[in-house]
C-alpha positions in Angstrom: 1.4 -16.6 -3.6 -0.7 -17.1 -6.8 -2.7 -14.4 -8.4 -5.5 -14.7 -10.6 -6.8 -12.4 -12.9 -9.6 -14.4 -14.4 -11.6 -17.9 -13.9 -9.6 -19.3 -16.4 -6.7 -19.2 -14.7 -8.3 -20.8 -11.3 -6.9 -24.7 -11.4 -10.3 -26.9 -11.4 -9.0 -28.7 -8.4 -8.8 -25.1 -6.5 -10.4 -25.2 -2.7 -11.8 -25.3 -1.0 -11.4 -21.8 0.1 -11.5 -19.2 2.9 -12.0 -15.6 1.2 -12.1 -12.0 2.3 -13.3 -9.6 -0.2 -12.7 -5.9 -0.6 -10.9 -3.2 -2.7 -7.9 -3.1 0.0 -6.9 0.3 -1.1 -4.0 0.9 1.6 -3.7 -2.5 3.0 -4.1 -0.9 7.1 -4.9 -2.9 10.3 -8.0 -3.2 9.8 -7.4 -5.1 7.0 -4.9 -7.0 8.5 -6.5 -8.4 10.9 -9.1 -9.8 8.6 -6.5 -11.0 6.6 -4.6 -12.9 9.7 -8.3 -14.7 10.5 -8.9 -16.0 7.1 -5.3 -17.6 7.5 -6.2 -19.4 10.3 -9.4 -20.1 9.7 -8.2 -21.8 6.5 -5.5 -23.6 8.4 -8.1 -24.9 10.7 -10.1 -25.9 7.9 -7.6 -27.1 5.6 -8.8 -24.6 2.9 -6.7 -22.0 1.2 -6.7 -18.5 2.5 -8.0 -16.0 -0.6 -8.1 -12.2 -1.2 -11.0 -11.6 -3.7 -10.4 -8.0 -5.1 -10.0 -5.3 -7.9 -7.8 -3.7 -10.3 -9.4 -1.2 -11.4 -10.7 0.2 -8.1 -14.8 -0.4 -8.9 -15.3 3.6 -8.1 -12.6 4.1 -11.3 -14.8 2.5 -13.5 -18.4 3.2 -12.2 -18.2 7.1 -11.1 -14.5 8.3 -12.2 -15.1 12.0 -11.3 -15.1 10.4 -7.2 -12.6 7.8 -7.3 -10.1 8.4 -5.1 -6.9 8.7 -5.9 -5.0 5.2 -4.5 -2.4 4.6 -1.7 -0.6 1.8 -2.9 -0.1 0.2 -6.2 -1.0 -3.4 -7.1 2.0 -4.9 -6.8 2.7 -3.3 -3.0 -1.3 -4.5 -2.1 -0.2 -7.8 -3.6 2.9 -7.9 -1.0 1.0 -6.7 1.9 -1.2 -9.5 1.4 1.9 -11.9 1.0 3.2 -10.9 4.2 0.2 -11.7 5.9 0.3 -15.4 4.9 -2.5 -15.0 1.9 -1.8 -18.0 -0.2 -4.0 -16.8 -3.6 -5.2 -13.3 -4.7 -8.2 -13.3 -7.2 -7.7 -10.0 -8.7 -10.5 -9.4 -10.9 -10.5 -6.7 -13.7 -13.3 -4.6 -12.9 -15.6 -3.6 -15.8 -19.1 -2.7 -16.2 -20.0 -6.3 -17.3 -18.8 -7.8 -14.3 -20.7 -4.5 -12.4 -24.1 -5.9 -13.8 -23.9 -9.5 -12.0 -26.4 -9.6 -9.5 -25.6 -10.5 -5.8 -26.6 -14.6 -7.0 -24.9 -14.1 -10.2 -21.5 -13.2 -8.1 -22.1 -15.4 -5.2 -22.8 -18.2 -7.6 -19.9 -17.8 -10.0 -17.4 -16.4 -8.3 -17.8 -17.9 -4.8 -18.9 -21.1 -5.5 -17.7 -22.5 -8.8 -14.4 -20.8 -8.8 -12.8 -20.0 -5.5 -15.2 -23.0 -3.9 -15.6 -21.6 -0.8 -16.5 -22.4 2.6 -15.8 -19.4 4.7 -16.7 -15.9 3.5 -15.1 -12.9 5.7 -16.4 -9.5 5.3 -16.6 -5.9 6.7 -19.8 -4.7 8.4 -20.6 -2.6 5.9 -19.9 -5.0 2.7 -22.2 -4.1 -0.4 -21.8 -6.4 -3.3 -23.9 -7.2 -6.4 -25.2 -4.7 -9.3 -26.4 -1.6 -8.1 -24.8 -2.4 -4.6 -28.1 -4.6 -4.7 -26.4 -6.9 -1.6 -25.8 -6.7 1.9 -24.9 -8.8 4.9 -28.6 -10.7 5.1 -28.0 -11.2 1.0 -24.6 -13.2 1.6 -25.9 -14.6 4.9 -29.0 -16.1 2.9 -27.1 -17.0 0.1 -24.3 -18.8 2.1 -27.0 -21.0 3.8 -28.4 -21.7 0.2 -24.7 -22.5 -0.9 -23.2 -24.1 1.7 -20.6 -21.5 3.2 -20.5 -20.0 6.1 -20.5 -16.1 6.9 -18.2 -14.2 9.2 -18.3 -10.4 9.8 -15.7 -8.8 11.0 -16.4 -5.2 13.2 -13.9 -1.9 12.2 -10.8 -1.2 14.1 -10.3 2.2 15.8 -7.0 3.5 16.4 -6.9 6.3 19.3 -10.6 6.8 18.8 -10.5 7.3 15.0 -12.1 4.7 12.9 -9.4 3.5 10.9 -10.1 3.7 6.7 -8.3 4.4 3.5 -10.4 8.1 3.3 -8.1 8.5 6.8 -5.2 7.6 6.2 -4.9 9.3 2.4 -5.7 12.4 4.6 -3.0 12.1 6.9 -0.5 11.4 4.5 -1.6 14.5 2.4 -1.5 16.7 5.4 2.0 15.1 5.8 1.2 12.8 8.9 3.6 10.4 7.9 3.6 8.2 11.7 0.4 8.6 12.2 -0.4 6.7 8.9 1.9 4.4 9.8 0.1 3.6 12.9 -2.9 3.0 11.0 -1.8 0.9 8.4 0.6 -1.4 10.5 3.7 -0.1 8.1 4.7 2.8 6.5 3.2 4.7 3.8 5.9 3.7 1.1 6.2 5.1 -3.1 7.6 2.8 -5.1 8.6 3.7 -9.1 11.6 3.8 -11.4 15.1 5.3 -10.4 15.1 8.5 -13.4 17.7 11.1 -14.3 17.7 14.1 -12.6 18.9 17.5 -13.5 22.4 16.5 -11.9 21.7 19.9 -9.5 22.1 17.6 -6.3 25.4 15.8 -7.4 27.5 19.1 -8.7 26.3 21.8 -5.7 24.1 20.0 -3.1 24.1 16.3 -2.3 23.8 13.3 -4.6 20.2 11.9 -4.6 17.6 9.3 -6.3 15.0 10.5 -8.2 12.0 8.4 -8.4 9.2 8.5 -10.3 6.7 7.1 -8.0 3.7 4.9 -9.4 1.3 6.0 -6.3 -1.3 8.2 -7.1 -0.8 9.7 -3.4 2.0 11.7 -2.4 2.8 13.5 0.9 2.4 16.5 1.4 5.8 18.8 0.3 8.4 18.6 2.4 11.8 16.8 3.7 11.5 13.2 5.6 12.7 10.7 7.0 12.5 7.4 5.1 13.9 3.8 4.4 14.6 3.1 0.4 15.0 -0.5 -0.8 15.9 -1.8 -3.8 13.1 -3.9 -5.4 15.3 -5.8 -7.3 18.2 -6.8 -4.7 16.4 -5.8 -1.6 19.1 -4.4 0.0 17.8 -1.3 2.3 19.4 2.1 3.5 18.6 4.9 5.8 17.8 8.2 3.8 16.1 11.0 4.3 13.7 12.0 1.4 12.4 15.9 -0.3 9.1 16.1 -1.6 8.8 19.1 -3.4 9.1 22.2 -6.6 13.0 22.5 -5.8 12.4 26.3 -5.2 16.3 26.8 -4.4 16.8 26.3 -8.3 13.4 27.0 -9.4 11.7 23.9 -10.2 8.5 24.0 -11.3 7.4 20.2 -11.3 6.6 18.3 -8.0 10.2 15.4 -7.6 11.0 12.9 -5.2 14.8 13.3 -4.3 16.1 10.7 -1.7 19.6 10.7 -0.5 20.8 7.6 1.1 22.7 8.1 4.4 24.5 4.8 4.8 25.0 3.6 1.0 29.2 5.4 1.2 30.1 3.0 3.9 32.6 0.3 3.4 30.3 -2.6 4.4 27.1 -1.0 2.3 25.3 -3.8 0.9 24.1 -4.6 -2.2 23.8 -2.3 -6.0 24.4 1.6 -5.4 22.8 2.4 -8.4 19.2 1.0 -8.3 16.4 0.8 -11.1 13.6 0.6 -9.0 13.1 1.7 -5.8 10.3 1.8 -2.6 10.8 4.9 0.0 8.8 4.4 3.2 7.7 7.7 5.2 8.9 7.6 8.8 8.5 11.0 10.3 8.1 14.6 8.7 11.2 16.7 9.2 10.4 20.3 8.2 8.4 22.3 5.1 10.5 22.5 1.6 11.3 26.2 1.4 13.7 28.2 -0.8 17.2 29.1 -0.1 19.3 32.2 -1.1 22.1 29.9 -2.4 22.9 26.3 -2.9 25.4 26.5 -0.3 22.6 27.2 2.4 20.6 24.3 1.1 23.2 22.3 1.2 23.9 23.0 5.3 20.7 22.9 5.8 20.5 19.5 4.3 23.5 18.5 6.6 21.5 19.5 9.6 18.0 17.5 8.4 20.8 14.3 7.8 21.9 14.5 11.2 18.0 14.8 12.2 17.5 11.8 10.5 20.2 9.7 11.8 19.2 10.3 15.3 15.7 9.0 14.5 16.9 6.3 12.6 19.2 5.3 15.4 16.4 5.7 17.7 14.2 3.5 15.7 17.0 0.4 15.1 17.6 0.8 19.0 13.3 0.4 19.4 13.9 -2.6 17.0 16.5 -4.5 18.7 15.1 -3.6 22.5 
C-alpha cells in the first residue's frame, strides 16, 4: 500500500480513483464496510481504492481543548486499512492553511487534480470545507460539476447502538474490552516500545513485558486477557496483560505489564525478547488491587493465567470450528 503525505508525492499518472474520506480514528465496522465498497467499486471500475485522511486529527489542530484523545496510532489505522485491500492512503497533514480551503478549493485540488477521482464515498453526516462550510448537496453539486460521482453510505448499529469512535473509546475506558471488539471488527490493541522494568516481576512475581504504549487511550485498570505480537518478527503469543499503579509494591505511575503464556514452550516461535510490541484486549479478567505480599500476587496471577488459558483455548477452538 502507498501513503502520501503531500501532492507532491502523488505520481502524475495517479487514477483514476475511488476515495472515502474521513479521520478513521479507530478504524471499526462502520468503517470497514465503507472501506470494503470502495475496493470493489474500484475493482469494477478499474480505479484505485483511496483513504483520504489526517494526521493531525483536524479537532487537534482547530479546537485542542476538545480533541479527543485517539484509539489507534497512525501506523495501526494505516494497517487496518491495508487489511481491507486499500491500495493508497493520502494522509494529509492537517494545518490551519489547509483548514481555510473552501469546499471548491478542496474538491478541486484534492479530488480532482491529485487523487483524480471518479467515485467519492462518504458518511451521512460528512462536513468538509473551511468552516465545515460543505455538506452532502456541496459534494453532490460539485461532483456533477467535476465529473465524479457521489455515494453515501448510512451508519452501522451494533445491538442497537450506533456504532462511533466516541463509543467505542467509552467502552474501552470503562474496560469493555469485547464489546469494543465487536464494534471495531478486531480488538482494541496498544502498540509501543518493549522498556525496562523495575525487574519486580522477574525476581518475586512473574516475568513480564513492559510496554510503553503509543495510544493515547488506555483501558481502564485492571488484568486481561490479550494476544502480543512482535511488530518486527510477527510471531504471536497468548498472555494475559495488567493495566495498572502496581499497588502490591507501591507504584505510583500507570504500566503495562504483559506476561506471555506460551513463549517457554519448546516449539515457541520466533525472538523472546521483543523491541516493539502490539497487545490486543480480549476480555477483562478482574480489577488491579493490592496484595499483602508478593507471594499472594503471585497466586493470584497463577489463577488469572489459568483464566486466560481457558479463554484462549476457547477462542482457538471458536477459530478452527
Amino acid at each position: 500500500m502507498r501513503v502520501f503525505r503531500s501532492s507532491a508525492e502523488v505520481p502524475p499518472g495517479f487514477g483514476p480513483s475511488v476515495v472515502t474520506i474521513g479521520n478513521f480514528d479507530g478504524v471499526h465496522i462502520g468503517h470497514r464496510q465503507i472501506m470494503r465498497r470502495v475496493v470493489a467499486l474500484a475493482h469494477e471500475r478499474g480505479g484505485t481504492p483511496v483513504v483520504l485522511t489526517f494526521d493531525p486529527h483536524p479537532a487537534r489542530v482547530l479546537a485542542p481543548d476538545q480533541s479527543p484523545r485517539l484509539l489507534m496510532t497512525v501506523d495501526q489505522r494505516l494497517r487496518s486499512m491495508e487489511g481491507e485491500g486499500i491500495e493508497a492512503v493520502f494522509l494529509i497533514p492537517f494545518s490551519f492553511e489547509f483548514a481555510r480551503l473552501t469546499p471548491e478549493e478542496f474538491v478541486e485540488q484534492v479530488l480532482v487534480r491529485t487523487l483524480k477521482a471518479h467515485v467519492v464515498l462518504v458518511g451521512e453526516d460528512f462536513r468538509f470545507g473551511h468552516k465545515q462550510a460543505g455538506n452532502l448537496d456541496t459534494l453532490r453539486e460539485l461532483g456533477e460539476r467535476f465529473g465524479f460521482t457521489l455515494e453515501v453510505t448510512p451508519g452501522v448499529e451494533r445491538r442497537g447502538e450506533r456504532v462511533s469512535s466516541t463509543a467505542i473509546r467509552k467502552l474501552v475506558s470503562e474496560g469493555a474490552v469485547s464489546r469494543a471488539c465487536r464494534m471495531l471488527g478486531a480488538p482494541f490493541a496498544l502498540e509501543g516500545a518493549v522498556v525496562k522494568g523495575q525487574g519486580i516481576g522477574s525476581k518475586q512475581t512473574v516475568p513480564t513485558l513492559n510496554l510503553a504504549p503509543l495510544n493515547e487511550i488506555l483501558p481502564k485498570t485492571g488484568v486481561y486477557v490479550t494476544r502480543t505480537r512482535d511488530l518486527e518478527s510477527q510471531c504471536q503469543w497468548n498472555s494475559i496483560t495488567n493495566v495498572g499503579y502496581r499497588p502490591t509494591f507501591g507504584g505510583e505511575r500507570i504500566t503495562v505489564e504483559t506476561f506471555l503464556l506460551d513463549a517457554s514452550l519448546p516449539d515457541s516461535p520466533g525472538n523472546l525478547h521483543p523491541e516493539r510490541i502490539e497487545v490486543a484486549f480480549l476480555a477483562f479478567v478482574r480489577e488491579e488491587r493490592k496484595f499483602e505480599s508478593a507471594e499472594a500476587l503471585k497466586s493470584q496471577i497463577l489463577r488469572d493465567v489459568g483464566v486466560a488459558s481457558r479463554l484462549h483455548r476457547r477462542l482457538t477452538r471458536h477459530l478452527v470450528g
